[in-house]
ChimeraX commands (.cxc) that place a marker at each C-alpha (Angstrom):
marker #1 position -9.43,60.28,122.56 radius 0.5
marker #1 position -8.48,60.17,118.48 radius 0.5
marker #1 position -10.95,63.61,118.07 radius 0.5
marker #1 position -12.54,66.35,120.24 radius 0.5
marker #1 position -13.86,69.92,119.18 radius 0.5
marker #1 position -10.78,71.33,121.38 radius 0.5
marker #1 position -7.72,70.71,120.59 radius 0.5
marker #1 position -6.00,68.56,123.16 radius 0.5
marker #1 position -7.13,64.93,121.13 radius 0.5
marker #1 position -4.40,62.82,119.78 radius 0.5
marker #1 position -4.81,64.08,116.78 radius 0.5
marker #1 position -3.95,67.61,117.58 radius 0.5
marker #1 position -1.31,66.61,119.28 radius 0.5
marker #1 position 0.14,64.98,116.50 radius 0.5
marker #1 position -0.73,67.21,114.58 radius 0.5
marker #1 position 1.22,69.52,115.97 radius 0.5
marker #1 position 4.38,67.84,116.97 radius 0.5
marker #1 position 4.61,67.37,113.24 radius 0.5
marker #1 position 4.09,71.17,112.55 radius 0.5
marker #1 position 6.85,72.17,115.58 radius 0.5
marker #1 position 9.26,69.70,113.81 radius 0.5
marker #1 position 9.71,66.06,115.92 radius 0.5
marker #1 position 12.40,64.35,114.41 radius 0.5
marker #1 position 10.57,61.11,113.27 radius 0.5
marker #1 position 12.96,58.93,114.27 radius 0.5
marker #1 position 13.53,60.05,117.80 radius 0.5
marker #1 position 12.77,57.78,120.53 radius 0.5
marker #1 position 9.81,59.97,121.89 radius 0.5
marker #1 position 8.10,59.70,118.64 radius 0.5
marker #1 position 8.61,56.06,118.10 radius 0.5
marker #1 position 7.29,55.84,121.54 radius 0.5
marker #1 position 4.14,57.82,121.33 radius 0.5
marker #1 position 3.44,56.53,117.46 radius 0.5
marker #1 position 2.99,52.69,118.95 radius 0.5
marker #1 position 0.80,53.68,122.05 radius 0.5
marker #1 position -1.38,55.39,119.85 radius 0.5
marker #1 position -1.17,52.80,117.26 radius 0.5
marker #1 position -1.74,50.01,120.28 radius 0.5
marker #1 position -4.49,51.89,121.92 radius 0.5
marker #1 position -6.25,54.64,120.24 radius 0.5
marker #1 position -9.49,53.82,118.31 radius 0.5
marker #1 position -12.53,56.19,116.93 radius 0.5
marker #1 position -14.70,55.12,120.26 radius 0.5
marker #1 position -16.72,58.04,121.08 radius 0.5
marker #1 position -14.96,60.54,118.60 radius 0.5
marker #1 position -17.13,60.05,115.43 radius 0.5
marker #1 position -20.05,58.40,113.72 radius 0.5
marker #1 position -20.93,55.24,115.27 radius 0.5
marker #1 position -19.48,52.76,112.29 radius 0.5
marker #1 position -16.41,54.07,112.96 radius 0.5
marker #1 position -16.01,53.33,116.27 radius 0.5
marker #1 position -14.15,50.03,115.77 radius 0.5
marker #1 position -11.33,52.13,113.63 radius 0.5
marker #1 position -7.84,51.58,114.99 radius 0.5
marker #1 position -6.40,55.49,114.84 radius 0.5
marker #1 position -4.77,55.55,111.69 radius 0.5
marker #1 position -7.66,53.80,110.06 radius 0.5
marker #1 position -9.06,57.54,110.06 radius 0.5
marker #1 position -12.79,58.80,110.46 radius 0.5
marker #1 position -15.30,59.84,107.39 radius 0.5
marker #1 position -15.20,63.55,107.06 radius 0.5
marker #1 position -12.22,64.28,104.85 radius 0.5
marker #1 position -10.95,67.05,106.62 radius 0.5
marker #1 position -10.16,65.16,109.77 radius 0.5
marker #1 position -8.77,62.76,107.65 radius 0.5
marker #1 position -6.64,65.24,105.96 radius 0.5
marker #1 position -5.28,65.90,109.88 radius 0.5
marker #1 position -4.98,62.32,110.40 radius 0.5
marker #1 position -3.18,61.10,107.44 radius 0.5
marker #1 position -0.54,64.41,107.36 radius 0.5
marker #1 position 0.85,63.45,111.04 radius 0.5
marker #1 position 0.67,59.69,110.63 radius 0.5
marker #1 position 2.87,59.63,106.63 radius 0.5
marker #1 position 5.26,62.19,108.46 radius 0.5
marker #1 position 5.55,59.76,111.39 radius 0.5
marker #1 position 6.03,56.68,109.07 radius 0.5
marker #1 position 2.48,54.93,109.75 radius 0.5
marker #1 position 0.13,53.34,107.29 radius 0.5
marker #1 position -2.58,55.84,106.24 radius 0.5
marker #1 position -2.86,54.55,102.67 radius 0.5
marker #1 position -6.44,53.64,103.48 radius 0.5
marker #1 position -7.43,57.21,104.43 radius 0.5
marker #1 position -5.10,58.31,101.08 radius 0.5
marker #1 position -7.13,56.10,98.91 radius 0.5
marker #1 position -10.74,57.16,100.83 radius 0.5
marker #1 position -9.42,60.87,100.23 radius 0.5
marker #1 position -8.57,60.03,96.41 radius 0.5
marker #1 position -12.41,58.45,95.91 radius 0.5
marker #1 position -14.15,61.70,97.72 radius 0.5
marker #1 position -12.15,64.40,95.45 radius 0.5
marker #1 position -14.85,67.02,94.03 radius 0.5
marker #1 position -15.54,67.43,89.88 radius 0.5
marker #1 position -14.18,71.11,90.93 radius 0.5
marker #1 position -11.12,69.08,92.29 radius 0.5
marker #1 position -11.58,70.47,95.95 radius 0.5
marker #1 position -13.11,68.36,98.71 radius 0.5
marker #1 position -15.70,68.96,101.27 radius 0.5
marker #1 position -16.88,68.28,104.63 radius 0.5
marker #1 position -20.23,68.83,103.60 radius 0.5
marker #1 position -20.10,66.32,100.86 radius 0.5
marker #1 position -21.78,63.69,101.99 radius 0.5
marker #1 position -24.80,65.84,102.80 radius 0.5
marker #1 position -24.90,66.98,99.41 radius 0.5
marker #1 position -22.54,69.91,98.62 radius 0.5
marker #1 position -20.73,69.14,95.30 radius 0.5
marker #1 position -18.26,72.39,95.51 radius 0.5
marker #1 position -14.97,72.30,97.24 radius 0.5
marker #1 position -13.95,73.94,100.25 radius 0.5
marker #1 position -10.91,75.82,101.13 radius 0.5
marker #1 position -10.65,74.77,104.41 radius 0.5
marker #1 position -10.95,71.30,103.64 radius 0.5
marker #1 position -9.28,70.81,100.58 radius 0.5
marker #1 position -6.27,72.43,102.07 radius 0.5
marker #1 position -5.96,69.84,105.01 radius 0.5
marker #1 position -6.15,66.90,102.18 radius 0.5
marker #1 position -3.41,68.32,100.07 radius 0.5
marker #1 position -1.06,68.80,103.00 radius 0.5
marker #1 position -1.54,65.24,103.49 radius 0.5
marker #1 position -1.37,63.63,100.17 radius 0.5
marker #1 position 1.83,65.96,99.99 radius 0.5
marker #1 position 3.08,64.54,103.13 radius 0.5
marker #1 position 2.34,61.02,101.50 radius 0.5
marker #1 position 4.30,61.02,98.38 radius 0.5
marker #1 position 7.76,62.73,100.38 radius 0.5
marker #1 position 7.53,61.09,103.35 radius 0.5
marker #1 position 5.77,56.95,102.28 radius 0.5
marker #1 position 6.21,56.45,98.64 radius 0.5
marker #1 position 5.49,58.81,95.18 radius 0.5
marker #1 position 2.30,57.74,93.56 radius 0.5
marker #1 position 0.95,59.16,90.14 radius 0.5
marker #1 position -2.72,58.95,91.14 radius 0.5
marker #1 position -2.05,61.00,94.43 radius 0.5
marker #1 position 0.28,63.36,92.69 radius 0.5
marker #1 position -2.48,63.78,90.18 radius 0.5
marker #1 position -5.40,64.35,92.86 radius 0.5
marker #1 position -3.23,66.87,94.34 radius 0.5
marker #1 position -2.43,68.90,91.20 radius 0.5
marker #1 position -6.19,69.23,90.66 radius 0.5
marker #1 position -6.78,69.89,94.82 radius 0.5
marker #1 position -3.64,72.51,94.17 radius 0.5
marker #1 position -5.25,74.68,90.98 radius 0.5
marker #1 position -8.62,74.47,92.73 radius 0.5
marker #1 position -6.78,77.03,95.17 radius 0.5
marker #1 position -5.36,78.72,92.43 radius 0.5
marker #1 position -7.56,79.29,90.22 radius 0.5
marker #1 position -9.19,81.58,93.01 radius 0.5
marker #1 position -6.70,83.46,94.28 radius 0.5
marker #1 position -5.87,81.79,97.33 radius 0.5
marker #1 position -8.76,83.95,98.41 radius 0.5
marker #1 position -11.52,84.65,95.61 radius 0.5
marker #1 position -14.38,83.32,94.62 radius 0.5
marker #1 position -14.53,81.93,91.29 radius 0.5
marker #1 position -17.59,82.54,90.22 radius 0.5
marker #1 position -17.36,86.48,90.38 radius 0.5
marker #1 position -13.78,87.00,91.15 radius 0.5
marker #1 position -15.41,88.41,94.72 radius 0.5
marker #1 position -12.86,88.73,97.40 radius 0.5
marker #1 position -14.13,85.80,100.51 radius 0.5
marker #1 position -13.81,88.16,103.55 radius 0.5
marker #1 position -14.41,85.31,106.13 radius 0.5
marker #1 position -15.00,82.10,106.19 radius 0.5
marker #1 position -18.38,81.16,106.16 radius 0.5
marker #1 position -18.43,78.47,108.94 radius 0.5
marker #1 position -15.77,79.75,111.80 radius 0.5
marker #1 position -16.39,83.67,110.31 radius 0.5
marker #1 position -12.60,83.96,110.23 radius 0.5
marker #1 position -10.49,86.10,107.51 radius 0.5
marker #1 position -8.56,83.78,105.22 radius 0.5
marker #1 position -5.76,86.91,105.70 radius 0.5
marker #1 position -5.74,86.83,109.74 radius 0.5
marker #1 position -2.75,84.79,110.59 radius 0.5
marker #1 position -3.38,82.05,113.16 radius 0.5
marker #1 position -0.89,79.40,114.93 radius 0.5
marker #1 position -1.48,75.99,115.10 radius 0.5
marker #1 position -3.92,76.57,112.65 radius 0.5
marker #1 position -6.14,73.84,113.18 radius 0.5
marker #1 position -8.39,73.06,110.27 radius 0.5
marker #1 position -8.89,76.62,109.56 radius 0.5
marker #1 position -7.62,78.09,106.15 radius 0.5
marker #1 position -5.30,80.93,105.72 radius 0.5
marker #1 position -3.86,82.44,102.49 radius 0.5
marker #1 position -0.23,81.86,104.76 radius 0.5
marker #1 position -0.78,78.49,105.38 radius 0.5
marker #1 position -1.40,77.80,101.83 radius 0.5
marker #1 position 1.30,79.77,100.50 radius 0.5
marker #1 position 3.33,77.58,102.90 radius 0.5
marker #1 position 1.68,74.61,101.15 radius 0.5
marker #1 position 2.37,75.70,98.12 radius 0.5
marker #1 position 6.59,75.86,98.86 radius 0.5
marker #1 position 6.61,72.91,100.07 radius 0.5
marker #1 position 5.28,71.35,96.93 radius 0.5
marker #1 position 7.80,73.24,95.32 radius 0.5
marker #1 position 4.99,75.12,92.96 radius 0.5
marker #1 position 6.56,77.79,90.75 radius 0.5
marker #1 position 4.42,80.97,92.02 radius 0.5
marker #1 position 2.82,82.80,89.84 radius 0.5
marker #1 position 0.16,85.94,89.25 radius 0.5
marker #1 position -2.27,83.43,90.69 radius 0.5
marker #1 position -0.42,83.68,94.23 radius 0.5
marker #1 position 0.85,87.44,94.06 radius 0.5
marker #1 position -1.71,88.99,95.44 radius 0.5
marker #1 position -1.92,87.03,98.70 radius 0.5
marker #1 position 1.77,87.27,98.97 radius 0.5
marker #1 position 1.67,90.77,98.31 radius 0.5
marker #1 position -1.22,91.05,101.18 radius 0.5
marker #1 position 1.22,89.05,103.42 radius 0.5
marker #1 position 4.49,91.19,102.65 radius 0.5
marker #1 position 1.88,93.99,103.48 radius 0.5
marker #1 position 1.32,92.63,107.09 radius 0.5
marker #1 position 5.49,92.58,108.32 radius 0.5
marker #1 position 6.01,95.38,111.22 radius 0.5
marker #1 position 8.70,97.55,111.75 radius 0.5
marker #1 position 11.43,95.20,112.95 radius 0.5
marker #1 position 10.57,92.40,110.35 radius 0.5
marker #1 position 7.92,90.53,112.43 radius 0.5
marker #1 position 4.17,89.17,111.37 radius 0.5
marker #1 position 1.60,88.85,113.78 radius 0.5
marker #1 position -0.62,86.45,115.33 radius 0.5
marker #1 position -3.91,87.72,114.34 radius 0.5
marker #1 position -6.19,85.03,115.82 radius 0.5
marker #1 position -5.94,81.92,118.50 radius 0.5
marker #1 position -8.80,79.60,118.50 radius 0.5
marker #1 position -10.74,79.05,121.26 radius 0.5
marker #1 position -9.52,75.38,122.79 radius 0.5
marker #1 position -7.28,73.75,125.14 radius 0.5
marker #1 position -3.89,73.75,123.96 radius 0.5
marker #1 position -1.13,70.88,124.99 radius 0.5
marker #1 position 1.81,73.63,124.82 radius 0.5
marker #1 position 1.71,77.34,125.59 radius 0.5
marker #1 position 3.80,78.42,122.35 radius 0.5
marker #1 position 5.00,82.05,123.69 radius 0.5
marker #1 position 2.94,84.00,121.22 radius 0.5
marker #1 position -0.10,86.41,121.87 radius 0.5
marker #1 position -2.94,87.60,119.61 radius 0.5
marker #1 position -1.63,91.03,118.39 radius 0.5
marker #1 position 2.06,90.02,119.32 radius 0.5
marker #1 position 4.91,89.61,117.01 radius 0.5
marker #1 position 4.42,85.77,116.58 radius 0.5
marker #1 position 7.91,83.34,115.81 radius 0.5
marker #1 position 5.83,80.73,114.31 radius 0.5
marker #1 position 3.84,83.27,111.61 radius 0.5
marker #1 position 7.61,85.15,111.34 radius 0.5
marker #1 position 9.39,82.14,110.52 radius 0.5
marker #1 position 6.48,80.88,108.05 radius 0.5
marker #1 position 6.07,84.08,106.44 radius 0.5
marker #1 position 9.74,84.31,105.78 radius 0.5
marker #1 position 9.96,81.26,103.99 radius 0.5
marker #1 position 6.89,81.97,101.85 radius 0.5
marker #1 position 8.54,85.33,100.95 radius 0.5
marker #1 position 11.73,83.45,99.85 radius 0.5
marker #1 position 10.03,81.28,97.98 radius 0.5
marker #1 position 8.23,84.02,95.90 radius 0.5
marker #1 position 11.93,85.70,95.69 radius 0.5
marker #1 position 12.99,82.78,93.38 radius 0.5
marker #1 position 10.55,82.85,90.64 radius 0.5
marker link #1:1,2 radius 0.2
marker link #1:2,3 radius 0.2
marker link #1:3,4 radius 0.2
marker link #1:4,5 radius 0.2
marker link #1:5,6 radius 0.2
marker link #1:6,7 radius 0.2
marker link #1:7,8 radius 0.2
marker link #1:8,9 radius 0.2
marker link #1:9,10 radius 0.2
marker link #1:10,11 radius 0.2
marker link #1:11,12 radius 0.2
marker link #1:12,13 radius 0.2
marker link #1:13,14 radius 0.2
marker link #1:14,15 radius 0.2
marker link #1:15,16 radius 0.2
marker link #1:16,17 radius 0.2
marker link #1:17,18 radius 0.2
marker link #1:18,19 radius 0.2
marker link #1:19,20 radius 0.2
marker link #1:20,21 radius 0.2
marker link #1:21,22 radius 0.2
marker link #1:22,23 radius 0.2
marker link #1:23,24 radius 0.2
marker link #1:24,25 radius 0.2
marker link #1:25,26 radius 0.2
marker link #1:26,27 radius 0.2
marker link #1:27,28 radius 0.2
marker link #1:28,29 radius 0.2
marker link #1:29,30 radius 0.2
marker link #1:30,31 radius 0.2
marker link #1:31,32 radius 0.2
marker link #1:32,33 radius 0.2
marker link #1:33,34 radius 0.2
marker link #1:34,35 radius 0.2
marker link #1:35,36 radius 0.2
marker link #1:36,37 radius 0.2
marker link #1:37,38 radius 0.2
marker link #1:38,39 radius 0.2
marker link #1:39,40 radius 0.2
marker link #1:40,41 radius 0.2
marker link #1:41,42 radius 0.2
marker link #1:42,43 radius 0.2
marker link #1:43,44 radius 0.2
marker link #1:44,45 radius 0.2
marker link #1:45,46 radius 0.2
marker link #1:46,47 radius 0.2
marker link #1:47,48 radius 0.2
marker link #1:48,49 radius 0.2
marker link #1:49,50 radius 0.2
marker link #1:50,51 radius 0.2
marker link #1:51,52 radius 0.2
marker link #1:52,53 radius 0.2
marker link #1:53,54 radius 0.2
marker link #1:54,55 radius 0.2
marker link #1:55,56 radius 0.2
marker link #1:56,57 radius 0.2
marker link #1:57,58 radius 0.2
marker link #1:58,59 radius 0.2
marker link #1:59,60 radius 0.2
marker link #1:60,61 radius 0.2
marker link #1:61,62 radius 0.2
marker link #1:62,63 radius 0.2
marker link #1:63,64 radius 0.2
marker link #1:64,65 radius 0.2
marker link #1:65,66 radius 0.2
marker link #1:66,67 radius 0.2
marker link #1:67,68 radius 0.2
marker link #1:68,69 radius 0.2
marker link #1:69,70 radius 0.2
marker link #1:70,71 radius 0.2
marker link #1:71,72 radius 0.2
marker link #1:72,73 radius 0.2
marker link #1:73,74 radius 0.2
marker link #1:74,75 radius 0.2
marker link #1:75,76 radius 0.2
marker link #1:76,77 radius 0.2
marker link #1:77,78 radius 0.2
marker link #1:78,79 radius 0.2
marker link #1:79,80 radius 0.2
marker link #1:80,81 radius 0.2
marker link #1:81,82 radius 0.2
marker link #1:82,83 radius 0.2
marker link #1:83,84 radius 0.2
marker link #1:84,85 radius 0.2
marker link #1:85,86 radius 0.2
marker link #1:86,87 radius 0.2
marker link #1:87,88 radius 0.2
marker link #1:88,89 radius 0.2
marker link #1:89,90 radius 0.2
marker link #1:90,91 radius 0.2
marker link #1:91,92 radius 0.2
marker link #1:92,93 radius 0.2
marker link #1:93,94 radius 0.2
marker link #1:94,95 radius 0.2
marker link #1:95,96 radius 0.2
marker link #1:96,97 radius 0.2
marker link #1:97,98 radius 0.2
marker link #1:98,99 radius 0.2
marker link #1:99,100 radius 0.2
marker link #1:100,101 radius 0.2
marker link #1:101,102 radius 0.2
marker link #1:102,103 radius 0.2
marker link #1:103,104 radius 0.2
marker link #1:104,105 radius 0.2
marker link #1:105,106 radius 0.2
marker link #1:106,107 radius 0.2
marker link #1:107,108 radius 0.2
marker link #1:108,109 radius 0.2
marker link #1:109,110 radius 0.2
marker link #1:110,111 radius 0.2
marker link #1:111,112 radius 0.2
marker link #1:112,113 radius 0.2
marker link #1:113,114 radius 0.2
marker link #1:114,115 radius 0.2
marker link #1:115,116 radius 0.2
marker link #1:116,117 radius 0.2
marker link #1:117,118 radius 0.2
marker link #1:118,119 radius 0.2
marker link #1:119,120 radius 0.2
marker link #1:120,121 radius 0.2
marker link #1:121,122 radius 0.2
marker link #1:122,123 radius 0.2
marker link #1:123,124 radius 0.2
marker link #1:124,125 radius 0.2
marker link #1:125,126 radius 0.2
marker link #1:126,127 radius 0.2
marker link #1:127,128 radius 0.2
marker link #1:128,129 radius 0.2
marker link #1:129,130 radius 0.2
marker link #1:130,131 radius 0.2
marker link #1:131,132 radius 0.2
marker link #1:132,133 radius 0.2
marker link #1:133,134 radius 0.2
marker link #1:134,135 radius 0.2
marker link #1:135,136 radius 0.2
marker link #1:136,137 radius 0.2
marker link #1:137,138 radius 0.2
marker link #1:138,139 radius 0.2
marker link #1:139,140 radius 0.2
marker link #1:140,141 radius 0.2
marker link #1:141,142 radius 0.2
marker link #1:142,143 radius 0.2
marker link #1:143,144 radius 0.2
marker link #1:144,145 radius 0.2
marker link #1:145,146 radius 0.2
marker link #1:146,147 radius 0.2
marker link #1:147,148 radius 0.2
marker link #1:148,149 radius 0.2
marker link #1:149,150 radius 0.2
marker link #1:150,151 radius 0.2
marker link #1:151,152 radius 0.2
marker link #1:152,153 radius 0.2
marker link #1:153,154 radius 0.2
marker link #1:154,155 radius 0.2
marker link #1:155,156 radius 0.2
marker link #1:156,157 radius 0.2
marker link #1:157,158 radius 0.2
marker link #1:158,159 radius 0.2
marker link #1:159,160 radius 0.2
marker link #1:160,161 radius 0.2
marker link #1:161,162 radius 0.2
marker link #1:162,163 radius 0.2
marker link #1:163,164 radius 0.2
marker link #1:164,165 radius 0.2
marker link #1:165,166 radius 0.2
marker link #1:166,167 radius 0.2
marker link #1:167,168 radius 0.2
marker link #1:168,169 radius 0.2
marker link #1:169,170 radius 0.2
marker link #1:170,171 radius 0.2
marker link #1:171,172 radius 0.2
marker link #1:172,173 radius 0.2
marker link #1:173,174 radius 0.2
marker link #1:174,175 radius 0.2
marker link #1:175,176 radius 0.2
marker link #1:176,177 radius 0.2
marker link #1:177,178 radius 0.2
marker link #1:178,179 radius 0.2
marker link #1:179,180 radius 0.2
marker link #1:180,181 radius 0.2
marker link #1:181,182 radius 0.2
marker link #1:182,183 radius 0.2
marker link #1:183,184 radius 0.2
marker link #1:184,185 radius 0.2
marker link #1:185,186 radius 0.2
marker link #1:186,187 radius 0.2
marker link #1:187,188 radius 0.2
marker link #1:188,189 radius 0.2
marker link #1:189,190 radius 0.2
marker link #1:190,191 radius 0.2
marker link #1:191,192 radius 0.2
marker link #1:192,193 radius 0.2
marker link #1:193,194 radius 0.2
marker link #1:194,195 radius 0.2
marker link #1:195,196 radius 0.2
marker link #1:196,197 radius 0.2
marker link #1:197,198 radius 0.2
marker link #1:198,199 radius 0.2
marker link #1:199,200 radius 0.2
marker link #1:200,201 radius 0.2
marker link #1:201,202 radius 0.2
marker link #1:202,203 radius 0.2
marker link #1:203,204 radius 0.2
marker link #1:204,205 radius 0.2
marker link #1:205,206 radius 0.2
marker link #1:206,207 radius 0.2
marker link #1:207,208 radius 0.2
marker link #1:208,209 radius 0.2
marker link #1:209,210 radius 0.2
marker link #1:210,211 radius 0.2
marker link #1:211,212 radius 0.2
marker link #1:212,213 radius 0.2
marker link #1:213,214 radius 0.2
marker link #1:214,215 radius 0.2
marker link #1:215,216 radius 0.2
marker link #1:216,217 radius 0.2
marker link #1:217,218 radius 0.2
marker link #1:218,219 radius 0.2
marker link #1:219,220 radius 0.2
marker link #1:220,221 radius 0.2
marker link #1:221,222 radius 0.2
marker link #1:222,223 radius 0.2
marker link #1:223,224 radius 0.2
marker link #1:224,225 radius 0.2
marker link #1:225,226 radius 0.2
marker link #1:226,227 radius 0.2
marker link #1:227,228 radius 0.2
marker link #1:228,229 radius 0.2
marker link #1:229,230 radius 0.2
marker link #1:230,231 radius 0.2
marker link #1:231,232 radius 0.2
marker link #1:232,233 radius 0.2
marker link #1:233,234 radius 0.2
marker link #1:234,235 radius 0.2
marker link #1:235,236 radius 0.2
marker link #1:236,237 radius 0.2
marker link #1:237,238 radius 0.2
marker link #1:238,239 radius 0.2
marker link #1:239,240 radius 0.2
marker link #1:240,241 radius 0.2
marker link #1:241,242 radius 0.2
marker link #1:242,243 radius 0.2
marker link #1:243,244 radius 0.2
marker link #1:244,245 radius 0.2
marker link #1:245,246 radius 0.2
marker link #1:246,247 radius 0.2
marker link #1:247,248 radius 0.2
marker link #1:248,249 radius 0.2
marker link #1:249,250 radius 0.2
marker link #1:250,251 radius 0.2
marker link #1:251,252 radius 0.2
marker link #1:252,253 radius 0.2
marker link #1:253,254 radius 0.2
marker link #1:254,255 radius 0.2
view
């Protein structure tokens, strides 16, 4: 199946072999990329004129194409036609929303954060392209121009998200589609942003969160089937959020 509501569909599992680091070019991957490629279509896993969509072809919502097209440019596939969908759906705030196409014209963290993580993945892993590097710079000052985690509109700290109720500070691994002020910190490095006063108070609210011996926790685990038992419990010292949160805090070291 290319999508469920859990998290054992191809795309999660791609999704996640990408986050956990499979070299690209191993034989497993190559593998697994052309029996999804071969095999895999939208059938049952989204709106019926999708249906006929090879995998990579993507869905309609833009945050599971944001999921789509970060795993398949990391693994070398074609997912300029979900790019180019994801360039025509960006927001006059420069955000993008799931709930766009029912009307909402305002950005959303969530989403917007799983499209710049995969026009990012685009332009270093497929090819550079000025009009993606463009969209993203406006998807990327959306974020900051709140905070990581205000509102813009009053300057209001967001205590939880208003769809899943979770706290854009509570640490989660695999993360899903869910925002985080890590996982966009972690963003943020990657695209080698210079930090700035517009990201020191979530980093300061992360620094805030190490233990005693150095460690971050996992705060939250969504509720799902997951392909791989990763080690880590909620309210246990978690490697993954660790090992993120130390190379966020490096990052900040630099500027």
């Amino acid at each position: 199946m290319a999508w469920n509501r859990g998290w054992n569909s191809t795309m999660h599992a791609l999704w996640l072999l990408r986050e956990l680091g499979l070299d690209q070019a191993a034989a497993p991957a190559r593998r697994a990329l052309e029996a999804v490629r071969a095999g895999v279509t939208w059938m049952g896993s989204g709106p019926e004129e999708i249906e006929h969509h090879r995998y990579f072809q993507g869905e309609v919502e833009p945050c599971i194409n944001g999921q789509v097209a970060v795993a398949g440019a990391y693994f070398g596939q074609d997912v300029r036609g979900i790019v180019d969908r994801l360039l025509a759906e960006q927001l006059p705030d420069g955000g993008w929303n799931c709930e766009a196409e029912r009307g909402s014209t305002r950005g959303s963290f969530n989403t917007t954060l799983c499209v710049l993580e995969a026009l990012l993945e685009y332009e270093q892993c497929i090819a550079p392209d000025p009009k993606v590097a463009a969209a993203r710079r406006r998807g990327q000052a959306y974020l900051l121009d709140r905070r990581l985690l205000r509102r813009k509109s009053t300057g209001e700290a967001i205590a939880q998200d208003r769809k899943s109720r979770a706290s854009f500070t509570a640490l989660a691994f695999p993360a899903w589609w869910h925002y985080d002020t890590l996982r966009a910190l972690d963003y943020l490095r990657r695209a080698g942003v210079p930090p700035d006063e517009r990201t020191a108070e979530a980093v300061k609210g992360l620094a805030a969160r190490r233990d005693a011996d150095g460690r971050w926790p996992l705060d939250v685990a969504y509720k799902g089937t997951n392909l791989v038992d990763l080690g880590d419990e909620v309210g246990r010292p978690s490697r993954w959020n660790t090992l993120r949160a130390l190379r966020v805090l490096a990052w900040h070291g630099r500027a």
